[in-house]
C-alpha positions in Angstrom: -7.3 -14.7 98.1 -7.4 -12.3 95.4 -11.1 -12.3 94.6 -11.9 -13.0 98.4 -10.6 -9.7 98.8 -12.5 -7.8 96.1 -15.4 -9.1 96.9 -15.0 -7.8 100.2 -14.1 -4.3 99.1 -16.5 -4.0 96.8 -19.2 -5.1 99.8 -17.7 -2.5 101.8 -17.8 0.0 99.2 -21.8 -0.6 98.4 -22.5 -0.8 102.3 -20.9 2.9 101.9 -22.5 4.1 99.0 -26.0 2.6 99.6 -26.9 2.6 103.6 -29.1 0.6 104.4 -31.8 3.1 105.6 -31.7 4.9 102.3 -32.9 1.6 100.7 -36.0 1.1 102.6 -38.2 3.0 101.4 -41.3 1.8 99.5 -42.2 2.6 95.9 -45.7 2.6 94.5 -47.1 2.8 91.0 -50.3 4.3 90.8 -53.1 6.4 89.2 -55.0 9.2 90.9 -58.5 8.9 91.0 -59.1 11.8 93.1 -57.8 14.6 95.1 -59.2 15.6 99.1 -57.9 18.8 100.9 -59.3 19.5 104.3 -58.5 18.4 107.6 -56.3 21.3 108.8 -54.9 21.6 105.4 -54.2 17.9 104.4 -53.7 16.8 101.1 -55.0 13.5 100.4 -54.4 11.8 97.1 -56.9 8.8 96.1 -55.4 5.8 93.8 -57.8 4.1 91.5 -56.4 0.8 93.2 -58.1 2.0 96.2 -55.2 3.1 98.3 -54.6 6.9 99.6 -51.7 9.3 100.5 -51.6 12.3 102.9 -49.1 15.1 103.3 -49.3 17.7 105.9 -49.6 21.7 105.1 -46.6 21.7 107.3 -44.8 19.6 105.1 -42.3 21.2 103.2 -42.9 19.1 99.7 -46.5 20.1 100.0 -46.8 22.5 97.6 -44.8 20.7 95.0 -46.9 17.0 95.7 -49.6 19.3 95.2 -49.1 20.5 91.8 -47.7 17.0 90.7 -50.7 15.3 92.2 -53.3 18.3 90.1 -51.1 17.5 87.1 -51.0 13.4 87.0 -55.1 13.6 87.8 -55.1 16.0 85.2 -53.4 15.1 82.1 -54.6 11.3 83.3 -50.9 10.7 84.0 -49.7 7.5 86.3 -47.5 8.7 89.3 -44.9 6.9 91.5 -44.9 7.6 95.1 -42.5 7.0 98.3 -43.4 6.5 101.7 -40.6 6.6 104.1 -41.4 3.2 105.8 -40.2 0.3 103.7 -42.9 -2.5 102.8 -45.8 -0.7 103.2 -48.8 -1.5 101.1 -49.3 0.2 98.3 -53.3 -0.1 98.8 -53.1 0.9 102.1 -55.1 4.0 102.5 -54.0 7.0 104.4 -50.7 6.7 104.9 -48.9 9.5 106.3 -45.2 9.1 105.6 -45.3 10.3 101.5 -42.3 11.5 100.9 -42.1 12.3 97.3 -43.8 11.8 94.1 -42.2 10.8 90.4 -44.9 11.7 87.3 -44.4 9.2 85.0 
């Protein structure tokens, strides 16, 4: 009964700690090839692997994706990035919903 019960607090306590909708995101390791600004102001960040990010002028992060994206292309520097949606794939190419960017 005991252990029943701990396992159910601690269950309720992760469920707490971690929603669900903070978990699904997606996570992609990748190299940039190349960098594309144009279409209104766009940013669009080419992977070697073939795949593609945008961001949006309007987009609050932009100037900071910016300078990391200049950076990893740069210094030849592999870069992880988020989209908002969970399971997208990480080849796809324009996705919209980049949220943030880790240099590795």
């Amino acid at each position: 009964m005991k252990q029943a019960t701990k396992a159910l607090m601690a269950t309720t306590l992760s469920a707490l700690l971690y929603p669900q909708h903070a978990l699904a995101v997606t996570e992609c390791p990748v190299n940039v090839q190349s960098l594309f600004t144009g279409d209104d102001g766009s940013l669009w960040i080419i992977y070697t692997n073939g795949g593609s990010g945008v961001i949006t002028r309007a987009d609050p992060d932009f100037e900071t994706t910016t300078s990391f994206a200049m950076s990893a292309l740069l210094a030849s520097r592999p870069i992880t990035v988020r989209y908002a949606a969970n399971g997208v794939a990480c080849t796809a190419s324009g996705q919209h919903d980049l949220v943030g960017l880790y240099l590795r």
